[in-house]
BAKE-591429 format. One record per residue (C-alpha): residue in three letters; residue number from 1; x, y negated, z. Coordinates in pm, whole numbers, plus 32768, in hexadecimal, padded with zeros to 4 digits. Layout:
BAKE-591429
{type:ALA&seq:NUM&X:X&Y:Y&Z:Z}
...
This chain:
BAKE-591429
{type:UNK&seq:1&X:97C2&Y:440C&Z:99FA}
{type:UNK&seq:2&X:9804&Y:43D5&Z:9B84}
{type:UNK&seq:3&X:9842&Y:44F1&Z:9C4F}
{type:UNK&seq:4&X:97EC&Y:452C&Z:9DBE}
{type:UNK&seq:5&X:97F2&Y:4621&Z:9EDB}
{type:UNK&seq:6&X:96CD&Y:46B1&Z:9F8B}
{type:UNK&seq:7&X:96E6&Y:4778&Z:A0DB}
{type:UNK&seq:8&X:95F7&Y:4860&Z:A157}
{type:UNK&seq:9&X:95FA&Y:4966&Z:A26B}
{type:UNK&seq:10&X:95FE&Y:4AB5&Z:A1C1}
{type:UNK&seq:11&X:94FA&Y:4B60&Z:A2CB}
{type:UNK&seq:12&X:941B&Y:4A24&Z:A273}
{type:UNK&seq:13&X:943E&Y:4A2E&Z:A0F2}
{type:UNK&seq:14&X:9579&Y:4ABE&Z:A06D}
{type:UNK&seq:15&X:9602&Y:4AD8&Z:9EEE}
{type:UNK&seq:16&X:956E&Y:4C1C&Z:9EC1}
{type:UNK&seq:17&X:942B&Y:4B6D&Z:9F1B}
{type:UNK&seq:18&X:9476&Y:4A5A&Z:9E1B}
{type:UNK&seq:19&X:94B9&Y:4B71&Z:9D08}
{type:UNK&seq:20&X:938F&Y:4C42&Z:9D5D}
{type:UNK&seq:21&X:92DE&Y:4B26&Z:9D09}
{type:UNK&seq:22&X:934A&Y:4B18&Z:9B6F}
{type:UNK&seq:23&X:9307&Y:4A0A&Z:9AA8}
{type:UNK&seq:24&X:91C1&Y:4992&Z:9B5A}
{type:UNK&seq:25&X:92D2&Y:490F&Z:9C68}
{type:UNK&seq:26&X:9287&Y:4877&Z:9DB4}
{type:UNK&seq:27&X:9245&Y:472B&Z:9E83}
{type:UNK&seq:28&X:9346&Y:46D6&Z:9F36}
{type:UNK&seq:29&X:9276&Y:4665&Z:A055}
{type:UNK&seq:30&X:9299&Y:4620&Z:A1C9}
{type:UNK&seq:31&X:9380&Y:44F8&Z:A1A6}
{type:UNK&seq:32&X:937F&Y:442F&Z:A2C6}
{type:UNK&seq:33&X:94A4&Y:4327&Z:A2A0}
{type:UNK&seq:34&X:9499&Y:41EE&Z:A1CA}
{type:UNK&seq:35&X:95EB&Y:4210&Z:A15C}
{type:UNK&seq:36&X:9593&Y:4361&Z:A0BF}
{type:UNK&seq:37&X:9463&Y:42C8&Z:A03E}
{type:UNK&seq:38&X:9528&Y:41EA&Z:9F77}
{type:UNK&seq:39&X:95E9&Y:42D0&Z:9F02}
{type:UNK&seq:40&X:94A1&Y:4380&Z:9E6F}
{type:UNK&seq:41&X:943E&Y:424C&Z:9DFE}
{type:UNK&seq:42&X:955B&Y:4231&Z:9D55}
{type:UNK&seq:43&X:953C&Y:4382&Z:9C9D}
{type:UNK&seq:44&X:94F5&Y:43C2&Z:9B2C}
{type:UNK&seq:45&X:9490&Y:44F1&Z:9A61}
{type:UNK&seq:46&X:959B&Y:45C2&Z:9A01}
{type:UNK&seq:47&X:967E&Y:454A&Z:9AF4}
{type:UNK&seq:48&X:9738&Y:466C&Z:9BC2}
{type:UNK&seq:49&X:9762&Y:4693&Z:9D05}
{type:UNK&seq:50&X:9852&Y:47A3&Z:9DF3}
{type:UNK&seq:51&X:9762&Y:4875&Z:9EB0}
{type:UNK&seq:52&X:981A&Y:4891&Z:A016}
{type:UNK&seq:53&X:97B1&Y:496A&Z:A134}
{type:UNK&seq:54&X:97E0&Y:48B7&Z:A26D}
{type:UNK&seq:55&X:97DD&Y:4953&Z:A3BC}
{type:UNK&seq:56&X:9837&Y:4AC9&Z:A362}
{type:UNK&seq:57&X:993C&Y:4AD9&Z:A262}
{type:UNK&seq:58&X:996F&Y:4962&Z:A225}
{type:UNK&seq:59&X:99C8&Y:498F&Z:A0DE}
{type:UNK&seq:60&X:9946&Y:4902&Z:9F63}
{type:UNK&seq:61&X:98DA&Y:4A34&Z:9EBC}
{type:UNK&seq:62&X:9827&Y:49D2&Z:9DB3}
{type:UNK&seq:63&X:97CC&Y:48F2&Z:9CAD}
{type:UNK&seq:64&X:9672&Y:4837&Z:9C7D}
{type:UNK&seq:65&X:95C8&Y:4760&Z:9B89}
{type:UNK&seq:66&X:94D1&Y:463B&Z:9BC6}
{type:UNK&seq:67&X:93A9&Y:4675&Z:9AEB}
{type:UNK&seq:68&X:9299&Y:458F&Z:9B80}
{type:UNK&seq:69&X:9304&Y:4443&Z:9BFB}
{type:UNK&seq:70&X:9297&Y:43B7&Z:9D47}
{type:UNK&seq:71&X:9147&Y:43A0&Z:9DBC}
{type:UNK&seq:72&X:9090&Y:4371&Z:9EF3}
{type:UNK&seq:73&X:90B0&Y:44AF&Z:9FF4}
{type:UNK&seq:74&X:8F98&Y:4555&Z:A046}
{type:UNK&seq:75&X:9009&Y:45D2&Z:A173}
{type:UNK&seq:76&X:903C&Y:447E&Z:A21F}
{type:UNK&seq:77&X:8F14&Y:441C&Z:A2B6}
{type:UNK&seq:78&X:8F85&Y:42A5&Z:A2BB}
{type:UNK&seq:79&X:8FC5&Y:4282&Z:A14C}
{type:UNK&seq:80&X:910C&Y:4221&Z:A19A}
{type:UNK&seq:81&X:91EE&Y:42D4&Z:A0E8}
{type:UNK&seq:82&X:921C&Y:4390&Z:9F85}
{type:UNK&seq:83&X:9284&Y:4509&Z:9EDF}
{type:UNK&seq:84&X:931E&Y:454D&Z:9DB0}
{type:UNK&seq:85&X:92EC&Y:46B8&Z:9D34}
{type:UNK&seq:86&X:9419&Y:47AB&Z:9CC4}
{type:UNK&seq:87&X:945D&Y:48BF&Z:9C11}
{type:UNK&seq:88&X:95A5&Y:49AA&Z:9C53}
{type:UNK&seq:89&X:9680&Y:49A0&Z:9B1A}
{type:UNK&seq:90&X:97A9&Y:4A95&Z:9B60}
{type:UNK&seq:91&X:9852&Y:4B31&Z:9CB1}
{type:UNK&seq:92&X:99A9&Y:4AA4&Z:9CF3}
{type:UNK&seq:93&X:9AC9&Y:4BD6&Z:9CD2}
{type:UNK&seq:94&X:9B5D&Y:4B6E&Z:9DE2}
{type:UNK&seq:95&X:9A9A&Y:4AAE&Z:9F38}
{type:UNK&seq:96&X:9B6A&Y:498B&Z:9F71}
{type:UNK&seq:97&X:9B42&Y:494C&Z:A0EE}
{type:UNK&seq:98&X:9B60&Y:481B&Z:A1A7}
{type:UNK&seq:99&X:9CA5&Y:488B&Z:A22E}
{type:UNK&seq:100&X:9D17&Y:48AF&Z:A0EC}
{type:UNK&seq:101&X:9C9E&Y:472C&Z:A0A4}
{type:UNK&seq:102&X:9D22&Y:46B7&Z:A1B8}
{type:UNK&seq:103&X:9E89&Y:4728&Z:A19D}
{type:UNK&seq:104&X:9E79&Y:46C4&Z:A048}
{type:UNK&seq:105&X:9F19&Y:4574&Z:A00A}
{type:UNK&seq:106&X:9E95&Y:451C&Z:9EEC}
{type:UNK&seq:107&X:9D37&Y:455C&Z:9F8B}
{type:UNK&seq:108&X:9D81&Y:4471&Z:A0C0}
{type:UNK&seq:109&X:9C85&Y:434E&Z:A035}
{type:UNK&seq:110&X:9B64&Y:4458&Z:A00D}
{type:UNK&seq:111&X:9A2D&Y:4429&Z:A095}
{type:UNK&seq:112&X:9A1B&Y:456B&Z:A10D}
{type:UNK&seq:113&X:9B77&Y:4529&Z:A1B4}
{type:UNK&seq:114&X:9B05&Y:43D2&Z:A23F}
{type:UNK&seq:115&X:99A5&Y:43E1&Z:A27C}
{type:UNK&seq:116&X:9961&Y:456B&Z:A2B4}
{type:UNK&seq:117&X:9812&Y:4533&Z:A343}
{type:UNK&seq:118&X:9776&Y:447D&Z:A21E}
{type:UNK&seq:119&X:968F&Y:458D&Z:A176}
{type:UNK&seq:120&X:9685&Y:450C&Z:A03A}
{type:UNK&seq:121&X:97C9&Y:444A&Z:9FD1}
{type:UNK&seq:122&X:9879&Y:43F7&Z:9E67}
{type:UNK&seq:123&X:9998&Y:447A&Z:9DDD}
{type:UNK&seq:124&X:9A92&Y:43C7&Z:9CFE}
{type:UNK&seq:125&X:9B2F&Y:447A&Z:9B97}
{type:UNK&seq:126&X:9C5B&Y:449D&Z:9C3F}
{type:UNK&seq:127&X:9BCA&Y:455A&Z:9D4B}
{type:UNK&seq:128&X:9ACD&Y:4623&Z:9C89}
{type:UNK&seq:129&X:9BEE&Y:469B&Z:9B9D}
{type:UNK&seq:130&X:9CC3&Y:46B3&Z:9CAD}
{type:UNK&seq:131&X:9BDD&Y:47D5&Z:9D41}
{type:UNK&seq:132&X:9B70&Y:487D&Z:9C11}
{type:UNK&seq:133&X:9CC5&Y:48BB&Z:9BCC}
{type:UNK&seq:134&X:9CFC&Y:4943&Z:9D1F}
{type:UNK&seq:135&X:9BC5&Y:4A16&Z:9D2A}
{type:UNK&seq:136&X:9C4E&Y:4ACA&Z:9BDF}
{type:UNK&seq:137&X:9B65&Y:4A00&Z:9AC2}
């Protein structure tokens, strides 16, 4: 299993969004970066991802779960890029923000640390654990 982190703005589509929307899940659609896309690419099913709300808040508050993998997105008119969908698997106790992240030194080599504009990014073990723990699972 990989794990990953994908941000969203929470007046666009927030985590109560994501768990209004059950098991069915969601795309996650709009995409516009190749880097991300790769990352999407990269996804399997049953991998998990942090659900982080950037903008307002700016903090992972969630936990997600890839259950289709990625496929062309049929909101790009191009055909240029991909969506996986997701399903929200558990709230996290505790947000960890970004400040929290980045005052963490064991966090320095994050992703969201290091590249916090990337929208969809990976996540080590370490990191993931690191987190969960934090976030009280």
């Amino acid at each position: 299993m990989a794990y990953w982190l994908l941000k969203s703005e929470p007046d666009v589509f927030s985590w109560a969004d994501l768990v209004a929307k059950g098991d069915e899940g969601e795309p996650w659609n709009g995409v516009r970066n190749h880097t991300a896309k790769l990352n999407m690419m990269a996804m399997k099913t049953g991998d998990r991802a942090f659900f982080y709300h950037s903008q307002e808040g700016k903090e992972i508050v969630g936990i997600a779960e890839v259950i289709a993998e990625a496929y062309p997105d049929p909101t790009d008119p191009k055909g240029k890029f991909v969506c996986v969908d997701v399903k929200a698997v558990e709230p996290l106790p505790r947000p960890f923000t970004l400040a929290q992240a980045k005052a963490d030194p064991a966090l320095s080599a994050m992703s969201l640390v290091t590249s916090f504009r990337l929208s969809v990014q990976p996540v080590t073990a370490e990191e993931w654990n690191h987190i969960c723990k934090a976030g009280g699972l």
